[in-house]
Each structure stands twice: as structure tokens, then as C-alpha cells.
N, CA, C and O atoms as a Maestro MAE file, in Angstrom:
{
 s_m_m2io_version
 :::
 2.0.0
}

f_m_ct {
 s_m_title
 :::
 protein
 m_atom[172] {
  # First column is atom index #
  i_m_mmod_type
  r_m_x_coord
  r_m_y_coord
  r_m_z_coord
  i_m_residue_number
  s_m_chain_name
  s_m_pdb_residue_name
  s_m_pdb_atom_name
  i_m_atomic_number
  :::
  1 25 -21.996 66.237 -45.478 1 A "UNK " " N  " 7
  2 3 -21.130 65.710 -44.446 1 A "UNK " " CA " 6
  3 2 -19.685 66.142 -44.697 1 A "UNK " " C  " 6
  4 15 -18.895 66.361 -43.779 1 A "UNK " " O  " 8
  5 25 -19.401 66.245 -45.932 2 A "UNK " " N  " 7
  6 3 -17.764 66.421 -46.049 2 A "UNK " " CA " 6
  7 2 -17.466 68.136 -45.801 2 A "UNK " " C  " 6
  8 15 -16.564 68.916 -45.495 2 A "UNK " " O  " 8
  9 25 -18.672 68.099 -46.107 3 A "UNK " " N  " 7
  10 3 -18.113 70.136 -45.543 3 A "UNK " " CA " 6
  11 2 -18.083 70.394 -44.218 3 A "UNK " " C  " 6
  12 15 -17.212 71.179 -43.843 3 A "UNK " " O  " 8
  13 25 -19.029 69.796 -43.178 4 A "UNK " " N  " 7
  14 3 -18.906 69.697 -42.466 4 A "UNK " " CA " 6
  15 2 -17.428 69.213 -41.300 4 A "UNK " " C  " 6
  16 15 -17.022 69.536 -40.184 4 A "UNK " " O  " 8
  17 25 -17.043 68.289 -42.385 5 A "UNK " " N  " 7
  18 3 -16.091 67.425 -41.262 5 A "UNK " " CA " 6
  19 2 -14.846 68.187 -41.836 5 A "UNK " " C  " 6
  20 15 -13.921 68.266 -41.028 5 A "UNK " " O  " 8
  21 25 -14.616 68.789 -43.110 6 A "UNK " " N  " 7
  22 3 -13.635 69.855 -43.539 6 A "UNK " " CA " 6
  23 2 -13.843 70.663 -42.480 6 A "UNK " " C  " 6
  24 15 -13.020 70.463 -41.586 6 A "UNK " " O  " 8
  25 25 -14.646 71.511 -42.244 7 A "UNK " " N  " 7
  26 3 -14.673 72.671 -41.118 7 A "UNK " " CA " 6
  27 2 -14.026 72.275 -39.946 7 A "UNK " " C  " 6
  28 15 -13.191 72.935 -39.329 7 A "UNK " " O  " 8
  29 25 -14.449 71.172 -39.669 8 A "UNK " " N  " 7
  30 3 -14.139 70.884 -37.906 8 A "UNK " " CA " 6
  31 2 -13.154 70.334 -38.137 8 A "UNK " " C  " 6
  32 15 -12.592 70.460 -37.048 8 A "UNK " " O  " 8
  33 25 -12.074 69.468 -39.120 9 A "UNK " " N  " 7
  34 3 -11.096 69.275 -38.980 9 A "UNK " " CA " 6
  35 2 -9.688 70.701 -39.271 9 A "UNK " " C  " 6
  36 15 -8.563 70.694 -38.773 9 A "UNK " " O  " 8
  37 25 -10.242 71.696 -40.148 10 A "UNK " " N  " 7
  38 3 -9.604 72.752 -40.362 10 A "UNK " " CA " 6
  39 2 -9.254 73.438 -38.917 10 A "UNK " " C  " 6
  40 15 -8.178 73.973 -38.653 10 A "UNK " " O  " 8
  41 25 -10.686 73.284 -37.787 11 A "UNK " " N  " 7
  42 3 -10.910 73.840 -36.841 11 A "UNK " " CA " 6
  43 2 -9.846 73.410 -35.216 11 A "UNK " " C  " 6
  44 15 -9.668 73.960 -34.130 11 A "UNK " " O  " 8
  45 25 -9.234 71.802 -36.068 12 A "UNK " " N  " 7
  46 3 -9.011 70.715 -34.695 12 A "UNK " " CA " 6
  47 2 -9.957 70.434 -34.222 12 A "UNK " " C  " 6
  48 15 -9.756 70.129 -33.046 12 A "UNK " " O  " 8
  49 25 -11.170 70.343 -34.560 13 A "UNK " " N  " 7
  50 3 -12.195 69.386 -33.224 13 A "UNK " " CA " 6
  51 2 -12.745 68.421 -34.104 13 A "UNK " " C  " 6
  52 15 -13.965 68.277 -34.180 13 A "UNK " " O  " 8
  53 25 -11.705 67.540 -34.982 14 A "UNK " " N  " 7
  54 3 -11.574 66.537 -36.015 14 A "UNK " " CA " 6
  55 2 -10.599 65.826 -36.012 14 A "UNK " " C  " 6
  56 15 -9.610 66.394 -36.476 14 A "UNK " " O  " 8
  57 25 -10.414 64.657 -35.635 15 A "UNK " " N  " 7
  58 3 -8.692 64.240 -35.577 15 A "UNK " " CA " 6
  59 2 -8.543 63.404 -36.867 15 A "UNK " " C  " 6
  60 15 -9.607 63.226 -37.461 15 A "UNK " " O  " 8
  61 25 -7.339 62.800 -37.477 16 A "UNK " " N  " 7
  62 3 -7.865 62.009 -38.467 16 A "UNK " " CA " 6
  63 2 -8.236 60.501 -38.100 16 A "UNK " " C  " 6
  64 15 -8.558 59.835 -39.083 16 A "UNK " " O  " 8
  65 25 -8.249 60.007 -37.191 17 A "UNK " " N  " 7
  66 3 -8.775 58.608 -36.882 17 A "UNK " " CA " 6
  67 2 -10.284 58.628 -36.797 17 A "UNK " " C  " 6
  68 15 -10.909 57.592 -37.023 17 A "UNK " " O  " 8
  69 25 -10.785 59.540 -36.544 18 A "UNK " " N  " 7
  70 3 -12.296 59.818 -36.846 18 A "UNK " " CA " 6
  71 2 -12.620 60.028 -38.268 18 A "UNK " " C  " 6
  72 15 -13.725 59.769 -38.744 18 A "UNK " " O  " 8
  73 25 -11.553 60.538 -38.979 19 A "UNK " " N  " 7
  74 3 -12.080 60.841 -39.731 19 A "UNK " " CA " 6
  75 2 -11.879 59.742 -40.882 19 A "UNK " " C  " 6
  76 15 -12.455 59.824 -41.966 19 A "UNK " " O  " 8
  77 25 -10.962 58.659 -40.517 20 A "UNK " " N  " 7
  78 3 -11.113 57.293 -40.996 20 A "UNK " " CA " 6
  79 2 -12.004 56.413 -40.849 20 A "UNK " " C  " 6
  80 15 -12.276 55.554 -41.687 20 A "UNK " " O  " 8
  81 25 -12.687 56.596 -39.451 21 A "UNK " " N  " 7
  82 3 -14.078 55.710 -39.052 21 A "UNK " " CA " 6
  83 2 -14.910 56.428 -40.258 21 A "UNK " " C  " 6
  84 15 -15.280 55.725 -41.199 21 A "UNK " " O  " 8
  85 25 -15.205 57.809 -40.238 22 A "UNK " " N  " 7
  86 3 -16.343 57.949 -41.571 22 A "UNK " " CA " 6
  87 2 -16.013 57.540 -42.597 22 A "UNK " " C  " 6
  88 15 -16.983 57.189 -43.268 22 A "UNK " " O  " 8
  89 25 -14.526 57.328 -43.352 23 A "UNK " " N  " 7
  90 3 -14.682 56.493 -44.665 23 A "UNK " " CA " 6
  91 2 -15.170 55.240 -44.299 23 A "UNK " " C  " 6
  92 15 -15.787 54.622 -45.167 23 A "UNK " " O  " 8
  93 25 -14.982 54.568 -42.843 24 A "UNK " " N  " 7
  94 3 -15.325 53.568 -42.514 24 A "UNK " " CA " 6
  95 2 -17.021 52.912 -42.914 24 A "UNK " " C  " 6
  96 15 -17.544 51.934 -43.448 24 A "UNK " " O  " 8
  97 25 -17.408 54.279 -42.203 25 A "UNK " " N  " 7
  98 3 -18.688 53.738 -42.555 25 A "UNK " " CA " 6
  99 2 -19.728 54.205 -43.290 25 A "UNK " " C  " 6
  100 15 -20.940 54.205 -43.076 25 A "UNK " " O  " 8
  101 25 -18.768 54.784 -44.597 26 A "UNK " " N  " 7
  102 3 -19.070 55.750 -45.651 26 A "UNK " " CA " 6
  103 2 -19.812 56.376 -45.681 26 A "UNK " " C  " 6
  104 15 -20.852 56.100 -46.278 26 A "UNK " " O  " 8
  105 25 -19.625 57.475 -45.068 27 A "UNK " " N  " 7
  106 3 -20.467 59.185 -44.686 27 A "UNK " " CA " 6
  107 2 -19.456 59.414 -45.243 27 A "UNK " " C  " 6
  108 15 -19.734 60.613 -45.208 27 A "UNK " " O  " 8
  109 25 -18.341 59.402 -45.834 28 A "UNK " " N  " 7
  110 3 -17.168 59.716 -46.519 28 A "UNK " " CA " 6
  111 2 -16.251 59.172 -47.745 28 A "UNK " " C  " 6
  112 15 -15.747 58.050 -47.806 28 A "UNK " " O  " 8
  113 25 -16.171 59.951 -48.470 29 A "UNK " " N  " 7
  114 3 -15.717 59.057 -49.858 29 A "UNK " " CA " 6
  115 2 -13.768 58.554 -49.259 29 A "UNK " " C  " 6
  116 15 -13.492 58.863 -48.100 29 A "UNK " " O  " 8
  117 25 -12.885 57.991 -49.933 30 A "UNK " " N  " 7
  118 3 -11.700 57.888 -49.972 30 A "UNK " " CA " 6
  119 2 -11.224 58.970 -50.234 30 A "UNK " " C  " 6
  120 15 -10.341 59.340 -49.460 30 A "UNK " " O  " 8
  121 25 -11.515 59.722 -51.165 31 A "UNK " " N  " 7
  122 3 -11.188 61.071 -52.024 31 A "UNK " " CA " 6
  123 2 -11.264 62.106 -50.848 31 A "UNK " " C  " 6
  124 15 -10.314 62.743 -50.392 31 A "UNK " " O  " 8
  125 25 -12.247 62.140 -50.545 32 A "UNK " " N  " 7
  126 3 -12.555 63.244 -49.549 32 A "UNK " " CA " 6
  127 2 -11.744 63.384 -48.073 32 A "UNK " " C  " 6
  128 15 -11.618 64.393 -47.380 32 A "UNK " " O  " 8
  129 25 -11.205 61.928 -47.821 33 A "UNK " " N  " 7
  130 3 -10.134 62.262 -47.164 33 A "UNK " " CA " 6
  131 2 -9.057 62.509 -47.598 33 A "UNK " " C  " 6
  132 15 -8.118 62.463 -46.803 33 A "UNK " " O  " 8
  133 25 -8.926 62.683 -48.299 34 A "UNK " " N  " 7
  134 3 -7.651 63.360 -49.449 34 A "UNK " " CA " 6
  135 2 -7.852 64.853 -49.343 34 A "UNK " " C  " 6
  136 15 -7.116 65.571 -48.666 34 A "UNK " " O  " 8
  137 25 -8.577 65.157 -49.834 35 A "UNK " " N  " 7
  138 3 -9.236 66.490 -49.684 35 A "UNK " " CA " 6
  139 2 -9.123 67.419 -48.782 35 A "UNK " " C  " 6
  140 15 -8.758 68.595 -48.794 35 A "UNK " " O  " 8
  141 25 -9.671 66.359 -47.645 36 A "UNK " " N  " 7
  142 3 -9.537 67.026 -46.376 36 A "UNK " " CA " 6
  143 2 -8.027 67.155 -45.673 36 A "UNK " " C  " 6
  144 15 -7.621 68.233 -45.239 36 A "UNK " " O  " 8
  145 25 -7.278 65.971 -45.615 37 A "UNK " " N  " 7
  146 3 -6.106 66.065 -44.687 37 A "UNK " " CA " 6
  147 2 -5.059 66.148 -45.997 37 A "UNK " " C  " 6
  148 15 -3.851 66.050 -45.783 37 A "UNK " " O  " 8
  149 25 -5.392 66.270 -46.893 38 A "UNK " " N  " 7
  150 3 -3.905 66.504 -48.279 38 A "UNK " " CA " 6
  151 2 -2.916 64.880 -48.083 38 A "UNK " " C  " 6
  152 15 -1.706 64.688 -48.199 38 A "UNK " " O  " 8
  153 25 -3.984 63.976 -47.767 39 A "UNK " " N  " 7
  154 3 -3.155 62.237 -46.937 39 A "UNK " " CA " 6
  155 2 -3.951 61.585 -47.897 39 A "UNK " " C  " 6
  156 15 -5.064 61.969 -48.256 39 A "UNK " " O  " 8
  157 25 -2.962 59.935 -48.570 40 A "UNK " " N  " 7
  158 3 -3.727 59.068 -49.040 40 A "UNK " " CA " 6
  159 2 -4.538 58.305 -47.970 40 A "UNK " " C  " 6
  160 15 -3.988 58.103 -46.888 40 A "UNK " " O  " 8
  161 25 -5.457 57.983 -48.119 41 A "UNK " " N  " 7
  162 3 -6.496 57.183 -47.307 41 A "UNK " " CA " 6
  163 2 -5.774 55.716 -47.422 41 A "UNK " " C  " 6
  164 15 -5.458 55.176 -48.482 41 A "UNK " " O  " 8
  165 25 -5.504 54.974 -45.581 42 A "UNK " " N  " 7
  166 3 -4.716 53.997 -45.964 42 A "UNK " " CA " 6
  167 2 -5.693 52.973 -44.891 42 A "UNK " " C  " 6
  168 15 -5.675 53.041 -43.662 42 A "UNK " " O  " 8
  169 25 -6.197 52.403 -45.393 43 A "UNK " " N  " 7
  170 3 -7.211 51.339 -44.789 43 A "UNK " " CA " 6
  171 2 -6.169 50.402 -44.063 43 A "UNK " " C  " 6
  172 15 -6.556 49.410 -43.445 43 A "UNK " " O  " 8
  :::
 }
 m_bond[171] {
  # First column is bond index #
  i_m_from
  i_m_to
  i_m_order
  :::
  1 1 2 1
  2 2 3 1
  3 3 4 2
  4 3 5 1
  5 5 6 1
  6 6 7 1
  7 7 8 2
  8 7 9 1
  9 9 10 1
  10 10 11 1
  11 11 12 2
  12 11 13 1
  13 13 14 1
  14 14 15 1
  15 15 16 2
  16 15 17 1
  17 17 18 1
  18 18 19 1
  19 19 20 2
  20 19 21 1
  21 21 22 1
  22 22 23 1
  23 23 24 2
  24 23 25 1
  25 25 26 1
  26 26 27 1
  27 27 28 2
  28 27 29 1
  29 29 30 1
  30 30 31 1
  31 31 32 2
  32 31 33 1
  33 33 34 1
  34 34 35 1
  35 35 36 2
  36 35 37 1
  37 37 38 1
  38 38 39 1
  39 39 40 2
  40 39 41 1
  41 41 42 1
  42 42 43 1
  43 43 44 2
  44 43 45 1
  45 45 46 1
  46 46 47 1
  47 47 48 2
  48 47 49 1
  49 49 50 1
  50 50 51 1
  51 51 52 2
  52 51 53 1
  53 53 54 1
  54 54 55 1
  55 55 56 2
  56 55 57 1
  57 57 58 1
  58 58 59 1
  59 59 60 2
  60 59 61 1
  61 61 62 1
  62 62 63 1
  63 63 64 2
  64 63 65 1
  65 65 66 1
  66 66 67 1
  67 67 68 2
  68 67 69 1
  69 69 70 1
  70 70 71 1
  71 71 72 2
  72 71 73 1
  73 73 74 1
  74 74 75 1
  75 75 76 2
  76 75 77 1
  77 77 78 1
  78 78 79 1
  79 79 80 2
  80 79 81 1
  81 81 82 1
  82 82 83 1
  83 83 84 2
  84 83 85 1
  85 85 86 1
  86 86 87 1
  87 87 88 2
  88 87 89 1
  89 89 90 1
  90 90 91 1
  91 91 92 2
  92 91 93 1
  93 93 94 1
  94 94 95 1
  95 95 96 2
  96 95 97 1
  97 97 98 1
  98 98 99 1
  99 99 100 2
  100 99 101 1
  101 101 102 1
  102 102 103 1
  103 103 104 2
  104 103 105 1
  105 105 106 1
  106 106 107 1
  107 107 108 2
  108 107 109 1
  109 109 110 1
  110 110 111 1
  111 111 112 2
  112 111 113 1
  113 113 114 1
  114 114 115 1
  115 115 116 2
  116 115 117 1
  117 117 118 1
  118 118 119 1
  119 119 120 2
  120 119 121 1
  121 121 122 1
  122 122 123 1
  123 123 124 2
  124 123 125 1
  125 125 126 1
  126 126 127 1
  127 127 128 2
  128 127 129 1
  129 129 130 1
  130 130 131 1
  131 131 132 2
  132 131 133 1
  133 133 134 1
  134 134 135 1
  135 135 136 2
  136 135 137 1
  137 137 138 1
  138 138 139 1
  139 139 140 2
  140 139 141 1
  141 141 142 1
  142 142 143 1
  143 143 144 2
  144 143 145 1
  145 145 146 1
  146 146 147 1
  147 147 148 2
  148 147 149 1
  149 149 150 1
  150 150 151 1
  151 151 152 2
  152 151 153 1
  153 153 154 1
  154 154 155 1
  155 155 156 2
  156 155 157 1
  157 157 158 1
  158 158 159 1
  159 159 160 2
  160 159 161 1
  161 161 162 1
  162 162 163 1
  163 163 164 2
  164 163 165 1
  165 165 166 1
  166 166 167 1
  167 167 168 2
  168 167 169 1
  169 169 170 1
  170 170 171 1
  171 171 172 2
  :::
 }
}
């Protein structure tokens, strides 16, 4: 999943509020949104 949502957010067809619902409903680590947007994850 996280490679996935790396691609499509690299791509724009990922915004990051989506991509807070998946830490939401953990298909996604905290870290990995780090990863992905270079942003602390802020619940």
C-alpha cells in the first residue's frame, strides 16, 4: 500500500487529507506519511 500511495501522491492523484484517512485507518504507518509528504503526521 505505501508504494502505491507514494506513486500517486508523487503523481498528484493523492492529496494529503487522504492520505491522513489511511493512517486513519491504518493501511498506513505514521512514518510512512513522513516518508511520503517529508510532513510530521499531525492527528
Amino acid at each position: 500500500m505505501f508504494h502505491s500511495l507514494k506513486e500517486r501522491y508523487e503523481k498528484n492523484w493523492c492529496r494529503k487529507d487522504q492520505l491522513v484517512r489511511f493512517v486513519q485507518l491504518g493501511a498506513i504507518t505514521a512514518v510512512e506519511y513522513k516518508l511520503i509528504t517529508n510532513e510530521e503526521y499531525q492527528d
